[in-house]
KEKELUM-983102 format. One record per residue (C-alpha): residue number from 1; residue in three letters; x, y, z. Coordinates in steps of 0.05 Angstrom, whole numbers, plus 5000, padded with zeros to 4 digits. Each point is the difference from the previous one (the first is absolute). Layout:
BEGIN
R    i   aa  east  north    up
R  NUM  ALA     X      Y     Z
...
***
This chain:
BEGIN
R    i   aa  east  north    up
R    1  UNK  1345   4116  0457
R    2  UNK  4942   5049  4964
R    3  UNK  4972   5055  5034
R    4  UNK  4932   4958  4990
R    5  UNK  5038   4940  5029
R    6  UNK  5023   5044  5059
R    7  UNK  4929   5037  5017
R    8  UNK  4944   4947  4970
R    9  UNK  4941   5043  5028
R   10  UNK  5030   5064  4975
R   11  UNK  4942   5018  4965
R   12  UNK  4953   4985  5061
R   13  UNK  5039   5043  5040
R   14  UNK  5005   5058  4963
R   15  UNK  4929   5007  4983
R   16  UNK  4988   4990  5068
R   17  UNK  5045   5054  5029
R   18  UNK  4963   5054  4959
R   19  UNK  4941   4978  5026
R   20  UNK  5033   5005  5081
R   21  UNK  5034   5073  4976
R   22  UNK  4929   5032  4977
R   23  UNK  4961   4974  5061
R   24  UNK  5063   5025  5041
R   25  UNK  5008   5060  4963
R   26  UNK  4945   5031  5038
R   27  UNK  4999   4977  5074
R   28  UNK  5075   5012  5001
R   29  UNK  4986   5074  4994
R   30  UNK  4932   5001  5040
R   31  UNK  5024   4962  5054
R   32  UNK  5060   5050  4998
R   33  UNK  4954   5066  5008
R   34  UNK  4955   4969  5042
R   35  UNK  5062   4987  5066
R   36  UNK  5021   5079  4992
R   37  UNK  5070   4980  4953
R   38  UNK  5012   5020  4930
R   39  UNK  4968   4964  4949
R   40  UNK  5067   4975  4968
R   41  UNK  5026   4964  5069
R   42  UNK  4932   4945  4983
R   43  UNK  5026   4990  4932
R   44  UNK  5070   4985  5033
R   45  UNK  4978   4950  5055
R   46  UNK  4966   4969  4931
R   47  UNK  5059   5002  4958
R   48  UNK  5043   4974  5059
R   49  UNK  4942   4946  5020
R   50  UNK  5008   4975  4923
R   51  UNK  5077   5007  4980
R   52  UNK  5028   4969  5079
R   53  UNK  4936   4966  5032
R   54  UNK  4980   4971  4934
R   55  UNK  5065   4965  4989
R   56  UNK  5005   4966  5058
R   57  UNK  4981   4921  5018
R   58  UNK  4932   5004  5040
R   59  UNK  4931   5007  4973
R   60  UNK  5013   4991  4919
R   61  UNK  4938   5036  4982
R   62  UNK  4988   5050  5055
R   63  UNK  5012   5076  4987
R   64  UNK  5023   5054  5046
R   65  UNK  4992   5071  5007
R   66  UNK  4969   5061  5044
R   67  UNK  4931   4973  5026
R   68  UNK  4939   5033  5023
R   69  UNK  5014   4955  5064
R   70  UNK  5060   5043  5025
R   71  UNK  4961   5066  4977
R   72  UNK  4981   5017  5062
R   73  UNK  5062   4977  5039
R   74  UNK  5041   5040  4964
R   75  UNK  4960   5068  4999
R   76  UNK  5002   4993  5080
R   77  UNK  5069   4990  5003
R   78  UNK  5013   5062  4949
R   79  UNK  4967   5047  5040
R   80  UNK  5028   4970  5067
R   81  UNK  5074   4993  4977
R   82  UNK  5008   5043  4941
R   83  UNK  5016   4973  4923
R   84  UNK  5076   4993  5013
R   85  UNK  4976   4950  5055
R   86  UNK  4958   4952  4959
R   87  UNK  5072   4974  4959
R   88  UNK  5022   4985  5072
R   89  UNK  4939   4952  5025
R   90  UNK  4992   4973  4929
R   91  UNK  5080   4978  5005
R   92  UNK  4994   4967  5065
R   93  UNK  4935   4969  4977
R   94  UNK  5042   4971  4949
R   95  UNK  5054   4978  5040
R   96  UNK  4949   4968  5047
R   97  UNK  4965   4964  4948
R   98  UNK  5069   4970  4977
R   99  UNK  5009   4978  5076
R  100  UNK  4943   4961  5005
R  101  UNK  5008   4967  4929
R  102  UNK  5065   4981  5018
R  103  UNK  4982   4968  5065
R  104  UNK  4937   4964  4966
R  105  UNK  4951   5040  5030
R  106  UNK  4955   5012  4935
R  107  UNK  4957   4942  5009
R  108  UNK  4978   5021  5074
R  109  UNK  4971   5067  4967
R  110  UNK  4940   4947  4976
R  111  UNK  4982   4982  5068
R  112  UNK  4977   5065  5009
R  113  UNK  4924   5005  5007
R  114  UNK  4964   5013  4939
R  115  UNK  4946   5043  5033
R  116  UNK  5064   5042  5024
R  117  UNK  5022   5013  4928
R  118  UNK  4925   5015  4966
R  119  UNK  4988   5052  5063
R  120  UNK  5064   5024  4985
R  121  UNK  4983   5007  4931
R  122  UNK  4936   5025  5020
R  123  UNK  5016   5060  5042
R  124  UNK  5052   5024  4946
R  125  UNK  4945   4994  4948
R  126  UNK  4952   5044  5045
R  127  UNK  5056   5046  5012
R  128  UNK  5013   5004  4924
R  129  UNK  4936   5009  4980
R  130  UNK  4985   5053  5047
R  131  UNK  5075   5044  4986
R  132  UNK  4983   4993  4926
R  133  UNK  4931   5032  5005
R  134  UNK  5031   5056  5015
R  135  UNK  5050   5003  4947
R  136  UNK  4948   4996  4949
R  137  UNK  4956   5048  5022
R  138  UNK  5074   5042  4999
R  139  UNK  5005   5015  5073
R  140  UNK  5051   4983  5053
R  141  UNK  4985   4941  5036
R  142  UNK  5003   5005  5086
R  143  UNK  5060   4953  5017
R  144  UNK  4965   4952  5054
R  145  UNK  4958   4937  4969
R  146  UNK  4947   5026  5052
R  147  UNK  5000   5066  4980
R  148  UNK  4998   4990  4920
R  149  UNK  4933   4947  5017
R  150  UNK  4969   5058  5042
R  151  UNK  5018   5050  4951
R  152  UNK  4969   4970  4937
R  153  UNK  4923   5035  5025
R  154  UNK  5036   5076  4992
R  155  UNK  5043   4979  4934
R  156  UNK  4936   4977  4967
R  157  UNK  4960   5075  5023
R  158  UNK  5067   5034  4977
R  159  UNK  5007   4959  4931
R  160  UNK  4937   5022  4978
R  161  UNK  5004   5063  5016
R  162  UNK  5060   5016  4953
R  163  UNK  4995   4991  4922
R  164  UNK  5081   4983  4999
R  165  UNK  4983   4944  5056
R  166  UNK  4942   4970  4961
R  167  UNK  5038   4993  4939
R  168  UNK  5065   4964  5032
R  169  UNK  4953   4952  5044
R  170  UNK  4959   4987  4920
R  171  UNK  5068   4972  4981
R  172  UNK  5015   4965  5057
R  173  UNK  4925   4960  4995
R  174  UNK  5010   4995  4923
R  175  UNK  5067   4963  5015
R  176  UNK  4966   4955  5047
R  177  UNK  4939   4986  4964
R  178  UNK  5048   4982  4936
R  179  UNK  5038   4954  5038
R  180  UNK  4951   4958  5023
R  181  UNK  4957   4997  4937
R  182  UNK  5067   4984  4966
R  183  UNK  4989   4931  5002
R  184  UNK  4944   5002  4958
R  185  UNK  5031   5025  4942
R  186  UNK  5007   4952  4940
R  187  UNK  5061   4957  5001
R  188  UNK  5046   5043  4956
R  189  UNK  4984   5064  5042
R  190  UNK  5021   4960  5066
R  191  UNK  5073   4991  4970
R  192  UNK  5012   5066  5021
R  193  UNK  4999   5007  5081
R  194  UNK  4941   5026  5034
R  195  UNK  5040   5058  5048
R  196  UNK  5043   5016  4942
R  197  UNK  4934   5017  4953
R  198  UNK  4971   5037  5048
R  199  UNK  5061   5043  5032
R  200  UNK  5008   5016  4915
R  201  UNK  4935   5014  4982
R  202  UNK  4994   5042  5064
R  203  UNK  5068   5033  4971
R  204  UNK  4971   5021  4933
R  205  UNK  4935   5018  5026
R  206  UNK  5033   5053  5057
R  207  UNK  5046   5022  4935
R  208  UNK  4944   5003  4953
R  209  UNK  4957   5052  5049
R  210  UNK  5047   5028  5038
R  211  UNK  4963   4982  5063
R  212  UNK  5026   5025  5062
R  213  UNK  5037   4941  5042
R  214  UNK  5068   4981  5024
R  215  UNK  5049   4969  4961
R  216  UNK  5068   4953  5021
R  217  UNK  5060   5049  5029
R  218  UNK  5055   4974  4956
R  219  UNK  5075   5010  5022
R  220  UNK  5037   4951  4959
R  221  UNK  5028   4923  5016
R  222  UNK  5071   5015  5025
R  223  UNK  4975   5069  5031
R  224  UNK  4943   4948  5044
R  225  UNK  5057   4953  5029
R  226  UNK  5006   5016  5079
R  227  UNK  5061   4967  5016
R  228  UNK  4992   5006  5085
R  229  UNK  5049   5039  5029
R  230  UNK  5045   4966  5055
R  231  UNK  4973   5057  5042
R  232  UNK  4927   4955  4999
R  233  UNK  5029   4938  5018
R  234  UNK  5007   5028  5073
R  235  UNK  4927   4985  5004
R  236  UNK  5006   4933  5007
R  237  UNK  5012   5007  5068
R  238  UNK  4934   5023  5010
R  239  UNK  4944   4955  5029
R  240  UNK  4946   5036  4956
R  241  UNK  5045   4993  4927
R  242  UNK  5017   4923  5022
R  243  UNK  4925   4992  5004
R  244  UNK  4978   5029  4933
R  245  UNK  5060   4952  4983
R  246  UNK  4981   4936  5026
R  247  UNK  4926   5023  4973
R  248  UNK  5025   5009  4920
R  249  UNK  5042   4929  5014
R  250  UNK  4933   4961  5024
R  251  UNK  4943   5030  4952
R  252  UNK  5048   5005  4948
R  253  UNK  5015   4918  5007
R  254  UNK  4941   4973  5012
R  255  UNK  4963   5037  4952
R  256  UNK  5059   4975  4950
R  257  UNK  5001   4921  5030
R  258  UNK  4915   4998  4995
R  259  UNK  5004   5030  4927
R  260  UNK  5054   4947  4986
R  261  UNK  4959   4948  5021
R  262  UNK  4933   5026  4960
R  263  UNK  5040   5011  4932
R  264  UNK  5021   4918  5015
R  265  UNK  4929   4983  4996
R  266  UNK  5002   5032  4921
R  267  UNK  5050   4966  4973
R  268  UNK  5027   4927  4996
R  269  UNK  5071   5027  4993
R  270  UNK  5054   4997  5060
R  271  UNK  4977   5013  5075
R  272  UNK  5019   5048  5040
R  273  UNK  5062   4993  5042
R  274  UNK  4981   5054  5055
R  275  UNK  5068   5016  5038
R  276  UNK  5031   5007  4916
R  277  UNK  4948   5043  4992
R  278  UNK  4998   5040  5072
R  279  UNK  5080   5018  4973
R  280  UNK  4974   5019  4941
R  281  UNK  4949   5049  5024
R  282  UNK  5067   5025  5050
R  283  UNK  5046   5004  4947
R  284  UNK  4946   5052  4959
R  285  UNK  4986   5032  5067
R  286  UNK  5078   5014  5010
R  287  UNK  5005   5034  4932
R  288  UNK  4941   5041  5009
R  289  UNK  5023   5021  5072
R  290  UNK  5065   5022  4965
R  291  UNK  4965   5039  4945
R  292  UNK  4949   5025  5047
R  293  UNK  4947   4976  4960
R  294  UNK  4929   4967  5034
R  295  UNK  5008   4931  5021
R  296  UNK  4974   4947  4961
R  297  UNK  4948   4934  5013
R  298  UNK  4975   4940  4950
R  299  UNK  4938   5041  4977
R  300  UNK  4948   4940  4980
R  301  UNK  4972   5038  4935
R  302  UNK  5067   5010  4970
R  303  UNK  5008   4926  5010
R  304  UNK  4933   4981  4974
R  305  UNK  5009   5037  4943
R  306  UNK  5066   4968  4984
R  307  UNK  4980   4927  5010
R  308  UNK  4938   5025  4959
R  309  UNK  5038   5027  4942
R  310  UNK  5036   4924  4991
R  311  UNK  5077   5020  5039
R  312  UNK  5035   4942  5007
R  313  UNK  5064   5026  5039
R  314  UNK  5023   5055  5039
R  315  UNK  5029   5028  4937
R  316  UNK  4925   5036  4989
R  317  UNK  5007   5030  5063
R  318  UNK  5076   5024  4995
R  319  UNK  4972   5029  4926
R  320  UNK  4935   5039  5039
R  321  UNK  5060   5029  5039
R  322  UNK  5043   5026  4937
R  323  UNK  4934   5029  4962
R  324  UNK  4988   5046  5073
R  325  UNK  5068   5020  4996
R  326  UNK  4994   5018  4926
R  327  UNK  4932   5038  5004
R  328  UNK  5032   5036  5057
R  329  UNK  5063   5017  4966
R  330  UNK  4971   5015  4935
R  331  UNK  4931   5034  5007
R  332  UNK  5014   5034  5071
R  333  UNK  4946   5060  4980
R  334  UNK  4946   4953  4992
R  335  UNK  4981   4994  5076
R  336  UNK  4992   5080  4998
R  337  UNK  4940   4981  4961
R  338  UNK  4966   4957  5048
R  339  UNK  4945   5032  5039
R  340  UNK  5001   4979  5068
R  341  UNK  4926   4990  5014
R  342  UNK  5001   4938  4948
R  343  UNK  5061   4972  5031
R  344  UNK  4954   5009  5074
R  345  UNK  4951   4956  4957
R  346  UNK  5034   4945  4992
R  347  UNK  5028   4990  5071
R  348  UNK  4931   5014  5024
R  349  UNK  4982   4938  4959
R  350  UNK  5069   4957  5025
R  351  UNK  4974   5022  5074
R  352  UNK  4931   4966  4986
R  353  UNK  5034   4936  4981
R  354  UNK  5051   4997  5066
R  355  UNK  4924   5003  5040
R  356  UNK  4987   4922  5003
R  357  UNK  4920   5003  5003
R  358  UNK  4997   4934  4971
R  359  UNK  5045   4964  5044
R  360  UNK  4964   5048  5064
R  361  UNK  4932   4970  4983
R  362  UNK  5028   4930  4997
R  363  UNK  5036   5002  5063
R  364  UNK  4946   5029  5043
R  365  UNK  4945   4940  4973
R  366  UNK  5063   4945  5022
R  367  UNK  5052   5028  5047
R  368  UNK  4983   5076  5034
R  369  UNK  5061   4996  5045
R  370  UNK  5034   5010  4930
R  371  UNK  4957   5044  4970
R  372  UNK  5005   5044  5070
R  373  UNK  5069   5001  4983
R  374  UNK  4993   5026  4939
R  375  UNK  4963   5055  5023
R  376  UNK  5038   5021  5064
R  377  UNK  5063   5005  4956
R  378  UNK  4975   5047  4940
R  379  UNK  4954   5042  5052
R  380  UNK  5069   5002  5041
R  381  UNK  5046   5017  4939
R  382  UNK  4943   5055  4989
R  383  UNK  4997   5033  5057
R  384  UNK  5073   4991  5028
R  385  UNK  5052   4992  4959
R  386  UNK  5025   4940  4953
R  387  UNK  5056   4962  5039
R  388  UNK  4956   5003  5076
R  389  UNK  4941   4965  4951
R  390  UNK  5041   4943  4982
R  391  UNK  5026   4991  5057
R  392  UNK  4922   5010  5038
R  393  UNK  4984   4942  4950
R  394  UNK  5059   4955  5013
R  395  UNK  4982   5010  5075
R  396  UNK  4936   4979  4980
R  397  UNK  5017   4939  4958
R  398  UNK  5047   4963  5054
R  399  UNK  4950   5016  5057
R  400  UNK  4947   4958  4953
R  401  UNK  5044   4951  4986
R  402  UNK  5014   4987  5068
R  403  UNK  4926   5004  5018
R  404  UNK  4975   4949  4947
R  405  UNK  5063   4953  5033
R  406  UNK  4976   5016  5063
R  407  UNK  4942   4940  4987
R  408  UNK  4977   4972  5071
R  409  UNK  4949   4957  5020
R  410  UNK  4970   4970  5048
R  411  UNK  4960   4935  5009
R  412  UNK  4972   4954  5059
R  413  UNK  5009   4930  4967
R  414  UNK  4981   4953  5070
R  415  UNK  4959   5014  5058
R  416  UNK  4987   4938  5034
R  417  UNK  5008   4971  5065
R  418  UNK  4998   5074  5022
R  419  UNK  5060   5017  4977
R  420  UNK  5006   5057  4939
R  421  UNK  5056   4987  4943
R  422  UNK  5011   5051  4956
R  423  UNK  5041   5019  4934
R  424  UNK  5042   5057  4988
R  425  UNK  5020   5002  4928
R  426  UNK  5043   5048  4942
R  427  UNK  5040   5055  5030
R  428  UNK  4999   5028  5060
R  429  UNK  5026   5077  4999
R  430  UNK  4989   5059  5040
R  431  UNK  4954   5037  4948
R  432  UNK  4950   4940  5015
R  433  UNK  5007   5006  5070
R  434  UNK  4936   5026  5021
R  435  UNK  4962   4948  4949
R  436  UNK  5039   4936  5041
R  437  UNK  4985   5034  5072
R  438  UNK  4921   5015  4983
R  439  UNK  4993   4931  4972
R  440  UNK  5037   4960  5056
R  441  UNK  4964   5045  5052
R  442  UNK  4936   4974  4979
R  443  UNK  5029   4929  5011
R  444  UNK  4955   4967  5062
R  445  UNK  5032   5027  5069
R  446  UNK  4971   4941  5042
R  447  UNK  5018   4941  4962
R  448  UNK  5089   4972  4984
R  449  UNK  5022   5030  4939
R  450  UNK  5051   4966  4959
R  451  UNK  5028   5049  4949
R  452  UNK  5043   4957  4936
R  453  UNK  5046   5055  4969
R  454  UNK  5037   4950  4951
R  455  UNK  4958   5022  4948
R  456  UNK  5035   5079  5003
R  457  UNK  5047   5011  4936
R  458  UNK  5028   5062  5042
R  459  UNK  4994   5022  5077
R  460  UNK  5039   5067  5016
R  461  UNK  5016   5027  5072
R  462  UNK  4937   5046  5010
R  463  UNK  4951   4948  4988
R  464  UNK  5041   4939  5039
R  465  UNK  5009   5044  5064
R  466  UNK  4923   5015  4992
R  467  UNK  4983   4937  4988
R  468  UNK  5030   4977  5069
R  469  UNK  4966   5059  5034
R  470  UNK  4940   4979  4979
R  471  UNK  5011   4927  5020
R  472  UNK  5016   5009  5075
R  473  UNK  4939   5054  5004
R  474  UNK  4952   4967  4955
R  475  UNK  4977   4941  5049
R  476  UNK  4946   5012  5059
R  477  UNK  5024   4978  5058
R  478  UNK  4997   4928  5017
R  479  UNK  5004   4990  4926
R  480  UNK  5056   4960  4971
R  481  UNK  5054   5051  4970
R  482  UNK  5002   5010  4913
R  483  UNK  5044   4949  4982
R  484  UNK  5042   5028  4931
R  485  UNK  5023   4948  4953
R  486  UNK  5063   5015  4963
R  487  UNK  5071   4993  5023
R  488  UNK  5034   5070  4992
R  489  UNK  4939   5037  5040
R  490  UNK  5004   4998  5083
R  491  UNK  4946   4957  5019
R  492  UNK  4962   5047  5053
R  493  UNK  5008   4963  5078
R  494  UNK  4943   4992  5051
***
């Protein structure tokens, strides 16, 4: 058989995976610099996320790497648990993801509320955003969400204060302002990524006049790998590393799972078989773990791009994979060159686009529950920490959804001959309690009442047992006693 015969979209692909390498090229590194980890351990989790994530069955066209999603998630657990630490949780992350895909449990990861995932999303956008400021204006950022947000008002009086300040934040707003007029550009320009243009324009310019900002600490590929120590697995046994754990396993999924399920809705190619691809995303995690390198999610504009650029096969995403590894073998001293204020610049812009405004606007005209959601979660993730958001928003996502099943009413449907017949219907819960009580207290005291419960989908124990209280009290005396019409609910005696 020809190699043409063997690969028929060859062609396709490889275009395509230039394309996916150049727009990784960039966040690989920034995302990188921007958790607190050398710069080389982002091109890893991308050369990893192409060569052993890319060649699995799953998602055909999706792409994996280091994501501004995890940014923040991993910086906190740097500074918590130390850099030997983070090949630990990113190992058992892994080996939890493969779990789960083995026991089917990939396609459960979409029931998860969308609201949940956008404030998610959200939050780490805000946090982003706000952590990045500071890095282009070339200060320290505070390590608390809440304190880089209240911060911002003395970094801006400090920034323009100093003429070395001024200058990195001018690169960092010349990156951004590139970036988004990149579109623009005629047709030909566009071929070339947006974040690569600007981080090398912003390269040439800061070599051109010398100006006065940070650059990428460069240490080598092999010299990055953090192989964890077997003295770091003992903190596993720790409630607070589990945690940080179980938090990389469940953003790092379902932001995967719902990026899976948006690159779908671009192509007409295969679907998506989620647990295939939850493995797939375990299998990468487990290698990255091992090398210590960050862990890795489907990041939705590497999979744009690719589907974009014309891939056909996962053979344009194992190729993204082998040009990372190359660039990083090959041309090691060109990250020295990167100043970091115009890699700050273009996660400042990937943090706008994780803040859902759109989707906020639309689910506050048609469903605020949701949109509250939303909110609580990213103000949460903000001002506590990332894993006690998610979980605030969970919380609040099955306490709606058991609210908006909790439908009850009430309705008197005869009341002749004296005698008052009336209609419980839908489901009949504790959380709507109060609602059933006020609405069968106002139920006629000195007339027979003949309550029909046949039309309840769901009666539990709280509002039964109140429901017979309130049928041996309800009645005035000399009045005939509430007569309740279905068979598995005690029919109150005189």
């Amino acid at each position: 058989m020809s190699r043409v015969g063997a690969f028929p979209h060859l062609r396709q692909d490889f275009a395509a995976s230039l394309v996916v390498f150049l727009v990784a090229l960039p966040l690989c590194v920034g995302v990188a610099v921007a958790s607190g980890v050398p710069a080389e351990l982002g091109l890893i989790t991308g050369i990893v996320g192409g060569l052993v994530t890319g060649s699995m069955r799953g998602s055909s066209l999706q792409v994996s790497g280091p994501a501004a999603g995890l940014t923040v998630l991993v910086f906190e657990a740097v500074q918590t648990f130390g850099l030997p630490a983070l090949g630990v949780i990113v190992l058992a992350s892994g080996l939890l993801q493969l779990a789960m895909g083995a026991l089917r449990l990939g396609r459960w990861f979409r029931a998860i509320s969308v609201s949940v995932v956008e404030g998610m999303l959200a939050g780490i956008g805000l946090v982003l955003i706000a952590g990045q400021l500071y890095t282009a204006a070339g200060a320290e950022a505070p390590a608390s969400g809440t304190e880089k947000m209240t911060g911002i008002p003395g970094l801006l009086a400090d920034t323009l204060s100093s003429p070395e300040a001024l200058a990195s934040l001018a690169v960092a707003v010349s990156t951004v302002v590139l970036v988004v007029t990149w579109g623009r550009m005629p047709k030909r320009v566009r071929a070339v990524p947006g974040a690569l243009a600007a981080v090398a324009l912003a390269t040439l310019v800061t070599l051109a006049f010398d100006l006065p900002v940070g650059t990428v600490q460069v240490q080598g590929l092999l010299d990055a790998v953090q192989i964890p120590p077997l003295s770091e697995f003992g903190g596993l046994a720790t409630l607070s590393l589990l945690g940080t754990v179980a938090a990389f396993t469940l953003i790092a999924s379902a932001e995967s799972l719902f990026s899976a399920a948006a690159v779908d809705r671009l192509h007409d190619g295969p679907r998506t078989r989620y647990d295939k691809e939850l493995m797939a995303q375990g299998a990468g995690n487990t290698v990255c773990g091992i090398l210590g390198a960050l862990p890795m999610t489907a990041v939705i504009v590497r999979s744009s791009a690719n589907v974009r650029a014309g891939a056909r096969t996962r053979a344009s995403r194992v190729l993204h994979g082998v040009w990372l590894l190359l660039f990083a073998a090959l041309f090691p001293s060109a990250l020295a060159l990167i100043p970091l204020p115009a890699l700050a610049g273009i996660l400042i812009h990937a943090g706008w686009k994780l803040i859902p405004l759109r989707s906020l606007v639309a689910l506050w005209r048609e469903h605020r529950g949701e949109a509250l959601i939303l909110v609580v979660t990213a103000v949460a993730i903000v001002t506590v920490n990332m894993f006690e958001g998610v979980l605030t928003g969970l919380a609040l996502s099955v306490a709606k959804a058991a609210w908006d099943a909790s439908h009850i009413r009430l309705e008197v449907v005869e009341t002749r001959d004296d005698l008052v017949r009336a209609r419980l219907s839908g489901n009949a819960t504790f959380l709507r309690l109060p609602k059933i009580l006020d609405s069968l207290e106002a139920l006629p005291k000195d007339r027979p009442v003949a309550l029909d419960l046949s039309g309840l989908h769901h009666l539990d124990h709280a509002c039964r047992t109140a429901l017979e209280n309130w049928a041996e009290r309800h009645s005035a005396s000399g009045t005939e006693p509430v007569r309740l019409t279905r068979e598995d609910v005690v029919t109150a005696s005189p």
